[in-house]
N, C-alpha and C positions, 0 to 999 in steps of 0.2 A: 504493500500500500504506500509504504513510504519511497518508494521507486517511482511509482506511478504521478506522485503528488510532486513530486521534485521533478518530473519531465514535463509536469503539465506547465508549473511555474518558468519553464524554459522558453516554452514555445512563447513563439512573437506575438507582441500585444496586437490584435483587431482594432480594425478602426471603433473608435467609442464615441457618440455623441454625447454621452453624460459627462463624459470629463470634462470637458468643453470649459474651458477659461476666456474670459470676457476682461478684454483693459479698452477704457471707453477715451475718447478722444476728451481731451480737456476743454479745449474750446473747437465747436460746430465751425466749419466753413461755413461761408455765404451758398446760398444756393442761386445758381447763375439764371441769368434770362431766359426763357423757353425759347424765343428767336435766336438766342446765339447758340445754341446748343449742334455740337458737327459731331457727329458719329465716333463712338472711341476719344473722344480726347478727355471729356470730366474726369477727374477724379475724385471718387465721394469721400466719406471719412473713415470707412474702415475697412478692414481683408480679413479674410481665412487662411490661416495656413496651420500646416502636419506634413510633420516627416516621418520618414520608413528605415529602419535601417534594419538589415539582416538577424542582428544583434538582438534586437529591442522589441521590433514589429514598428507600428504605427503610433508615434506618440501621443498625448492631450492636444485635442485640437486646443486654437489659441484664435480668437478675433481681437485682433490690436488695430490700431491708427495704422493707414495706409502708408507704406514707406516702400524702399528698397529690398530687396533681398540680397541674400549674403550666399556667394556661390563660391568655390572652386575653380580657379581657371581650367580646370583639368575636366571638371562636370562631364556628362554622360550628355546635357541638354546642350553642352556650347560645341564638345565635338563629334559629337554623333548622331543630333537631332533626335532625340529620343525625347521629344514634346508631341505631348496631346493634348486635346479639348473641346470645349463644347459651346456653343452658344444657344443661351435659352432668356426668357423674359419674362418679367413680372408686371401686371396690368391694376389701376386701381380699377376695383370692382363700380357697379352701381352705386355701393350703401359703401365707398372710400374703403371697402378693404380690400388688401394687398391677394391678388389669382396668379398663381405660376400657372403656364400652360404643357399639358402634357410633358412635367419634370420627369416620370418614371422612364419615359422614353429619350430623352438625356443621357439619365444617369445608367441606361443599359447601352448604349449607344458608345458613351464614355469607356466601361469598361469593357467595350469590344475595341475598342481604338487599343487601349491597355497593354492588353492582352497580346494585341499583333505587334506590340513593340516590346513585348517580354517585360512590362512594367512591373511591380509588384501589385498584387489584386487588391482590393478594396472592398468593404460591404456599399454597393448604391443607395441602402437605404439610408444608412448612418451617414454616408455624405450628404443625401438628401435634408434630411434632418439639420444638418447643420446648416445647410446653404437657407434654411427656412429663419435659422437665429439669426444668421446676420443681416438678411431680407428684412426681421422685425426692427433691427438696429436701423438698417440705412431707409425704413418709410418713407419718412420725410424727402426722399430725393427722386421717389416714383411722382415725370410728368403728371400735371392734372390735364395736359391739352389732349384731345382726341387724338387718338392714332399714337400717341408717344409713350413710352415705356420705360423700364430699367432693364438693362440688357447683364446679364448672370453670363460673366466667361468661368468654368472651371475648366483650372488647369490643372495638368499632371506633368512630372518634368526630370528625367534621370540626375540622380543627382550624385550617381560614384565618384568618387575625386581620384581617377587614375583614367591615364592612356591604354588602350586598348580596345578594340573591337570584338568589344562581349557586352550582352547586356546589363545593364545597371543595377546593380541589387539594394540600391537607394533611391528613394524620390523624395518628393516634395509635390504636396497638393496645395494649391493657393487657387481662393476665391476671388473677382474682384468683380466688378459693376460699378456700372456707369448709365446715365439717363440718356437717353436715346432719342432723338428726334426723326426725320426723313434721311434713309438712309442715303439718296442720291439728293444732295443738293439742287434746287432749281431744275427740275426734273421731270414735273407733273405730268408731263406728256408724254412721257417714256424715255426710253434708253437706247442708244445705238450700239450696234457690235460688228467687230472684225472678224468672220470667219481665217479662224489660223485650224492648216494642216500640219505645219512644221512646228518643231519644237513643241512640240504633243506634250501638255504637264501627265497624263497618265495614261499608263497601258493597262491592257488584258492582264489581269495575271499578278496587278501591281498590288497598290495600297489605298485605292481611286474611291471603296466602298469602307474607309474610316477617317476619320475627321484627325489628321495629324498634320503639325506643323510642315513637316518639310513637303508635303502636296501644295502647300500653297506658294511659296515662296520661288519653285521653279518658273512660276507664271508671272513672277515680277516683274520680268524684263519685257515679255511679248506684251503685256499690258500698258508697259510705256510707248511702245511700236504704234500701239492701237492709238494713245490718246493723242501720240505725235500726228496721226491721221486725221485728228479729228471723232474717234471713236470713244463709247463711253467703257466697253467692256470686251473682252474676246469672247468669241463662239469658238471653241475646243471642237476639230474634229479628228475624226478615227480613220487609217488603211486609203487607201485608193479609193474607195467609194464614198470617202468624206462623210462619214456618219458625223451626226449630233448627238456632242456628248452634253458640255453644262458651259454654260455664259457665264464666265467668269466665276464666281462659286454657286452660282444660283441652279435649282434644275428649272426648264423649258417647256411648257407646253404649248402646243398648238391646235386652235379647237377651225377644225375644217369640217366646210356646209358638205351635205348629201344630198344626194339624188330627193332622198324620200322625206326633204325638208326636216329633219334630225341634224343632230352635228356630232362629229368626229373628235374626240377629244385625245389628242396623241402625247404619248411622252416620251422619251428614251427608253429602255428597258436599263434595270440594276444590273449590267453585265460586269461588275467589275472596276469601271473606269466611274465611274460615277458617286456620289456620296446619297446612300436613300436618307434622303432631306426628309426630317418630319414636316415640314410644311407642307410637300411634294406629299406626303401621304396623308396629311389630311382635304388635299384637293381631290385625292382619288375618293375618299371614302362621301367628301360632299358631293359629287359628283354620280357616282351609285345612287347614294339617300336621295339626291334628285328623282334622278332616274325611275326609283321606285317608288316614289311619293312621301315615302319618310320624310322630308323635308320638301321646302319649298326656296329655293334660294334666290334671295331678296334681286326684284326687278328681272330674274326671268321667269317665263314662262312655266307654268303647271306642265305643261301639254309638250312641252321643248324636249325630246331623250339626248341625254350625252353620253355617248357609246367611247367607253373609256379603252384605249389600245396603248398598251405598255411595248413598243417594239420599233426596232430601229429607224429610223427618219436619215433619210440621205439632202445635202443640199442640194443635189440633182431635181428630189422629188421637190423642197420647199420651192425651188424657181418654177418648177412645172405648175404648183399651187399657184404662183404668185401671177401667172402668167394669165389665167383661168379664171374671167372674172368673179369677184364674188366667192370663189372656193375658199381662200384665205380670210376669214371673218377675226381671228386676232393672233395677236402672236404673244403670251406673258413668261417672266421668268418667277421663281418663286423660291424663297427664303425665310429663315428666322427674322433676320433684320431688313431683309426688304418689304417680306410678307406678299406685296402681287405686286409687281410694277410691267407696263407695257412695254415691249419692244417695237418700237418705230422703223428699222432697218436693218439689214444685215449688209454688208460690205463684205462682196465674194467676189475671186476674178476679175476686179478690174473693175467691178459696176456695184451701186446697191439695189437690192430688192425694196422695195419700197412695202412697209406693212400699215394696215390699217391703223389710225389714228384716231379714236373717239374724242366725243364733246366731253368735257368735265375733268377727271385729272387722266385721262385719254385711255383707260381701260374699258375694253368692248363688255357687253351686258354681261359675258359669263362671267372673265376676270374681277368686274366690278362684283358680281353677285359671289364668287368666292371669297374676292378682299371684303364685302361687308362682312360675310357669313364669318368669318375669320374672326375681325373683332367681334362680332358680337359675341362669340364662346368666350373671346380672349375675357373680355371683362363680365361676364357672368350674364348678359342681358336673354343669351338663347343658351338654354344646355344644351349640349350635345356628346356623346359618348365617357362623360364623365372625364371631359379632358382639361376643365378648368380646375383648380386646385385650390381653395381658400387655403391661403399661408398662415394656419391659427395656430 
């Protein structure tokens, strides 16, 4: 017995959300203008952070005053990109209280990114839990303006302090957030993109279906190419046949007329190269609930079917659409922080395709009726599949 109780006391501490140690900032920052508000720059008043070490397990988490972190030059995350994360958001409710949306799908999503970087594992729940305490701390910094948010980055991040090409048997988990306004500035109308074939940020086979840092960062440079053009975001394509893959980090649909006065609702398939976006899968699931009558999404049509098709789109076929009067009824991308915005053009070849552009913030009836449907779960106004979360 006394063998068993001395190995148990060995083994590495779990992550714990009761230990949880709280140092509260001494004096509140200002909280900034709603109009000056640019994507990612606020900083609020306070973080999350816990470390891992092989030794120990998972330490007391700790929510302190927002600051630096203290690394290793030698880190797992500075030479080996062995960073992960997630981005999620918090909405005030109807009645001012604080709604995560769809966090369990995060925080699994999270430890699948983890995972394919050989990080140390973690309980979702107990991070959940904790990312809810510091949520209650930073309230005060969730917009009141429609449409606007507090945007939840968790990160995960190797944190071995030795050279070599093995995985990290240290990390560091840090939470931060910041208030969120329009993700694309001056924008309302949509967005333009550069179809690139070359300098492909992901393959078959790759890392394309988890949210890890070094996926985004190959795409830095071709994204400077695009705005040198005049372009807002690249279109990623695949092989000879110029498959579509994702607009910049967002996934793409395209809702194309039919014969039988129905619409075609397309989107890439998750082959791989791609990131399955929970936003991207709550458009499928309103889109069915259309379909079926379960729902009725605001400003379209009862009687409207959206025949949802998860499978490869060639720019070949979108110019053939484009070409075709009427066939092409909208083109949106869709994200956490974007949520639905229109695409106005593609730039392929030498020419653009020119896409539909509505009245109002220029999203066609569908897109508009998914971006309402969206917020309205976000802040609790319509249920729907138990995806709004009160943060109590």
């Amino acid at each position: 017995m006394a063998a068993n109780d001395s190995t148990t006391s060995q083994r590495p501490a779990e992550l714990d959300a009761s230990k949880l140690v709280v140092t509260t900032l001494a004096k509140r920052k200002p909280l900034p203008p709603m109009e000056s508000l640019v994507f990612g720059e606020t900083k609020t008043d306070h973080m999350l952070i816990i470390n891992y070490t092989p030794a120990t397990g998972w330490s007391a988490p700790v929510i302190k005053p927002y600051g630096p972190l203290s690394l290793d030059p030698m880190s797992s995350c500075l030479q080996y990109s062995q960073n992960v994360f997630e981005g999620m958001k918090v909405y005030l409710g109807t009645n001012g209280e604080a709604r995560l949306f769809r966090p369990n799908d995060n925080m699994a999503r999270l430890a699948r990114s983890a995972a394919r970087l050989a990080l140390p594992a973690f309980n979702p729940d107990e991070l959940l839990a904790l990312i809810k305490e510091l949520i209650k701390l930073e309230l005060r910094w969730i917009p009141k303006a429609p449409g606007c948010s507090l945007y939840i980055r968790p990160t995960i991040i190797g944190t071995r302090a030795a050279l070599g090409a093995v995985p990290s048997d240290s990390a560091c988990i840090f939470v931060i957030v910041t208030p969120a306004g329009p993700y694309f500035q001056g924008s309302k109308k949509g967005i333009s993109l550069l179809a690139i074939g070359e300098n492909i940020r992901l393959r078959p086979g790759g890392s394309g279906g988890h949210k890890l840092g070094l996926n985004y960062a190959s795409g830095f440079l071709p994204q400077t190419l695009a705005s040198k053009q005049g372009y807002d975001q690249v279109l990623w394509l695949l092989g000879k046949s110029e498959k579509v893959t994702e607009a910049g980090a967002m996934n793409l649909f395209f809702a194309v007329q039919r014969r039988d006065g129905d619409v075609d609702l397309i989107t890439p398939p998750l082959d791989g190269t791609i990131l399955p976006g929970i936003t991207r899968a709550c458009m499928l699931a309103f889109a069915e609930a259309h379909s079926t009558g379960k729902i009725v999404l605001p400003g379209v049509p009862a009687s409207l079917k959206l025949h949802v098709h998860e499978r490869p789109v060639t720019m070949g076929e979108i110019d053939v659409f484009s070409t075709q009067i009427g066939r092409i009824l909208e083109v949106f991308g869709v994200g956490t922080a974007v949520i639905v915005v229109p695409i106005t053009r593609i730039g392929w070849r030498g020419k653009d395709i020119v896409l539909p552009v509505h009245e109002g913030n220029g999203l066609g009836q569908i897109g508009h009726g998914m971006w309402q449907m969206m917020v309205d779960v976000q802040t609790g106004k319509t249920q729907f599949e138990d995806w709004s979360v009160v943060c109590d």
